[in-house]
C-alpha positions in Angstrom: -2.0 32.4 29.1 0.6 29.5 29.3 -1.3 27.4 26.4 0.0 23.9 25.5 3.6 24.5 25.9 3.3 25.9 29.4 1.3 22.7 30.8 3.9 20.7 29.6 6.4 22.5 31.7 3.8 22.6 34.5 3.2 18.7 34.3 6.6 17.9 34.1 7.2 19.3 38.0 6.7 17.7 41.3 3.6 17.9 43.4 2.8 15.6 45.2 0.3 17.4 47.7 -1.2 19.3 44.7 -5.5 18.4 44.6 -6.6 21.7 43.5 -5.6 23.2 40.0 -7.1 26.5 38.3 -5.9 27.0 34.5 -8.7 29.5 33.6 -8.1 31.1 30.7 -5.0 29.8 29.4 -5.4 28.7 25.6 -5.3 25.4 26.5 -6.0 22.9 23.8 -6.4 18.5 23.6 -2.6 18.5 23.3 -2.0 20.6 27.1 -4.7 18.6 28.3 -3.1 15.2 27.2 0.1 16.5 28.7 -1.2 17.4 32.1 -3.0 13.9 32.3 0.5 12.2 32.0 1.7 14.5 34.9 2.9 12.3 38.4 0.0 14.6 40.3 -3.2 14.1 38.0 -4.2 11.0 39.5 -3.7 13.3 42.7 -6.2 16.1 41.4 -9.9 16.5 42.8 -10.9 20.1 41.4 -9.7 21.0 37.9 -10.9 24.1 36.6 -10.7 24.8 33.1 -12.8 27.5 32.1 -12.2 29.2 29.2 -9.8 27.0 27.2 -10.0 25.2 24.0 -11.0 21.9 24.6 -13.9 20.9 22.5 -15.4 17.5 22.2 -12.3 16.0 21.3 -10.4 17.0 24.7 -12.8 15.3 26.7 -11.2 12.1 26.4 -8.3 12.8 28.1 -10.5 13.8 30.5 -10.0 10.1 31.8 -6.4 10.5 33.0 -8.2 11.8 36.3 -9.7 9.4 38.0 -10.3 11.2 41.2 -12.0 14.4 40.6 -14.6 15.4 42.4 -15.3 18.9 40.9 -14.4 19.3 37.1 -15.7 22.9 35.7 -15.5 22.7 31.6 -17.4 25.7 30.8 -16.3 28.1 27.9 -14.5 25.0 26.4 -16.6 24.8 22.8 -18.2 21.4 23.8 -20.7 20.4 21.7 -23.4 17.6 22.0 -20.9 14.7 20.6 -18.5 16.2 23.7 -21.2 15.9 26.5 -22.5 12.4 25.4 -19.2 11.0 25.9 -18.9 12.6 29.3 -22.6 11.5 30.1 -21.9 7.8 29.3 -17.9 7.6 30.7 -17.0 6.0 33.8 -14.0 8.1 34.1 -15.3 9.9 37.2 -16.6 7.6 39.6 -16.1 10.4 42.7 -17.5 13.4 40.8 -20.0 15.3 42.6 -19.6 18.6 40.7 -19.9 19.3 36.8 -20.1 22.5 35.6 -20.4 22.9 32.0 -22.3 26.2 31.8 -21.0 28.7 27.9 -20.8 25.7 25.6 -22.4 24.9 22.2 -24.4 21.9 23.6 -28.0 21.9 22.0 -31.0 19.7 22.1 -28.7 16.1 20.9 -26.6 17.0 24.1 -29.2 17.5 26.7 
């Protein structure tokens, strides 16, 4: 679990050819996300996985720092209706063909 402080030591290296990242499971809050979107390589990114983390609905805003995802897996995040609304109505993903939000607190409002 590298939580917040470990994606800021992850986003501060150099990868150019990454397009794939996995951070299942790592305590990773709005902060770590905010931090990885400011990375040189998250404009790079087309599968981010990050299951089991601690988003919520306020972490999906900086969901828009990657424009060119095409898979984005947010389940086990504790998104709630207000969270899915805003990813329902953004433009931040104009490529995205895969959305997996499966585990979350989204109820009636949401869907």
């Amino acid at each position: 679990r590298i939580g917040d402080s470990g994606v800021q030591r992850l986003a501060a290296g150099s990868f150019p050819k990454l397009t794939s990242l996995d951070l299942t499971l790592n305590s990773i809050g709005v902060t770590g996300l905010m931090t990885l979107g400011t990375s040189p390589f998250s404009s790079n990114l087309s599968s981010l996985v990050l299951t089991s983390n601690i988003l919520g609905d306020e972490g999906v805003a900086a969901l828009a720092s990657f424009p060119n995802l095409t898979l984005l897996n947010l389940s086990r995040n504790r998104l709630g209706d207000a969270g899915i609304r805003v990813l329902a109505n953004s433009s931040f993903f104009p490529k995205l063909t895969y959305l997996d939000f499966f585990c979350n607190g989204i109820g009636d409002a949401g869907a």
